[in-house]
C-alpha positions as CSV (number, residue, x, y, z in Angstrom):
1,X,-70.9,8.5,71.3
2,X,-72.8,11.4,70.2
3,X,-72.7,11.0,66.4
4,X,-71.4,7.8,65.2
5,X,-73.8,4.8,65.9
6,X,-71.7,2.0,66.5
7,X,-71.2,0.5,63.5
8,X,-69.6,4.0,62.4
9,X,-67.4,4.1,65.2
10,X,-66.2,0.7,64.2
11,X,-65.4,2.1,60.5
12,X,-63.4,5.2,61.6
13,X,-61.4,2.8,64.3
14,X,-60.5,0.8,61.1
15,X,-60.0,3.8,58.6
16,X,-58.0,5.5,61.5
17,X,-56.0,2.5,61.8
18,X,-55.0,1.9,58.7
19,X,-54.1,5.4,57.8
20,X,-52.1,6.1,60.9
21,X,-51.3,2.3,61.8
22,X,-51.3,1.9,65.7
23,X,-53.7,4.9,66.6
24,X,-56.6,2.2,66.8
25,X,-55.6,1.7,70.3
26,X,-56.2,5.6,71.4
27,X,-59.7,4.7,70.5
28,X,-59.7,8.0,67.6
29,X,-63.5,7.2,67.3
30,X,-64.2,9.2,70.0
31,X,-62.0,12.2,69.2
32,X,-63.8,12.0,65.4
33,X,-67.5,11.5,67.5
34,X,-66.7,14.9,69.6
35,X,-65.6,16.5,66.8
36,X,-68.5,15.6,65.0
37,X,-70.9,16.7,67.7
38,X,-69.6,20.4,67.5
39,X,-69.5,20.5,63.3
40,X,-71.7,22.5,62.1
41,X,-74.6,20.5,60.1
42,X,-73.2,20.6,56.4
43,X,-69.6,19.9,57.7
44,X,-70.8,17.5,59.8
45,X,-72.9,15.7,56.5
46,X,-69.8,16.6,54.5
47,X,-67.7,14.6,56.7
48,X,-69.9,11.4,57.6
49,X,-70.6,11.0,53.8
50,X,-66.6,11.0,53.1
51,X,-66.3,8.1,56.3
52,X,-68.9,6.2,54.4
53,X,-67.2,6.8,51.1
54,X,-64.0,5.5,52.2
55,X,-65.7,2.5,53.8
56,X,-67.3,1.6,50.2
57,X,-64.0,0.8,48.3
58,X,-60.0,0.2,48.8
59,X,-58.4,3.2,50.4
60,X,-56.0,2.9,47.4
61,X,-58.5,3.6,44.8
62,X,-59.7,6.8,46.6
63,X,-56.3,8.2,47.6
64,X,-56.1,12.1,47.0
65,X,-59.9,12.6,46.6
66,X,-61.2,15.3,49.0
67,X,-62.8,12.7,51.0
68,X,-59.6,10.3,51.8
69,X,-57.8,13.6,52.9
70,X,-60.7,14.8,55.1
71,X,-60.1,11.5,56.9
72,X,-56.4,11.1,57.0
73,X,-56.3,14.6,58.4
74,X,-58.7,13.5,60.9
75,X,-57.0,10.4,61.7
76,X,-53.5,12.1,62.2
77,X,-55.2,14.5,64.7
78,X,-56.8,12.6,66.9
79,X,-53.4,10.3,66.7
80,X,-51.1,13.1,66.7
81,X,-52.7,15.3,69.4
82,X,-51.6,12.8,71.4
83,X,-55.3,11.7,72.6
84,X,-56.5,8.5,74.5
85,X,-59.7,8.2,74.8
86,X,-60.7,7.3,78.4
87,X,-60.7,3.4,79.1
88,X,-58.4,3.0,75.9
89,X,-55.5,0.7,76.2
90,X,-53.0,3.4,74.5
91,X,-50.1,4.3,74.8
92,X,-50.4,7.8,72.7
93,X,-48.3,9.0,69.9
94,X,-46.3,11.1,71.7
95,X,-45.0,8.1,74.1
96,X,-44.4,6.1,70.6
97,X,-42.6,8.7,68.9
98,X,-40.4,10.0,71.9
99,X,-41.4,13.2,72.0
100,X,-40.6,14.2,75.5
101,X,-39.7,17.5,75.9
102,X,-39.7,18.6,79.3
103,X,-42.6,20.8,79.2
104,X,-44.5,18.2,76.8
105,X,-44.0,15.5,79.7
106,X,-45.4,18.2,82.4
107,X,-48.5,18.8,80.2
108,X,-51.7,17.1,82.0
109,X,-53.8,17.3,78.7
110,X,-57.9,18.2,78.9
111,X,-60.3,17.3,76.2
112,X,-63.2,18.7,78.3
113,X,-63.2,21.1,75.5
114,X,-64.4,18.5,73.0
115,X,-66.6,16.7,75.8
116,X,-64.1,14.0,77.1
117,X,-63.7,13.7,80.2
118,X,-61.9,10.8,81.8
């Protein structure tokens, strides 16, 4: 981790997995920490402070405030993408959702960009 201290990490697994139920097992913590690491500061502020928002009281109550949407659309990338973080149990979304287009199954997917290597 680069960002997120471990209690953190911990949080946006949960948040992650309650918003998009099953991407706990991709491990999205690390997609959100690499993300994080190339925000610039103020985003980056912007975007722990709405984690730690969400983490204070029932998702319910804080639906369509700026900060619950910040992390859903997180959550539904680092599901969605179709990431696994390295050493997570998985399977990915796209395995769980059938999408298996030919050239989708052919793709060997790189998160180098974001740091990830595995």
């Amino acid at each position: 981790m680069h960002v997120l201290d471990e209690h953190q990490a911990a949080v946006v697994r949960s948040l992650c997995d309650s918003l998009v139920p099953g991407s706990g097992r991709v491990w999205p913590e690390v997609y959100v920490d690499a993300l994080l690491a190339r925000m610039p500061e103020a985003d980056r502020a912007a975007t722990l402070e709405a984690i730690a928002a969400l983490e204070q009281a029932p998702l319910e109550e804080l639906a369509f405030t700026p900060e619950f949407m910040l992390v859903r659309a997180l959550a539904c990338e680092a599901f969605y993408s179709d990431f696994v973080a390295p050493g997570a149990p998985g399977p990915g979304a796209w395995s769980e959702i059938g999408f298996t287009p030919p050239l989708a199954a052919r793709l060997d997917k790189d998160w180098s960009y974001l740091g990830i290597s595995g």
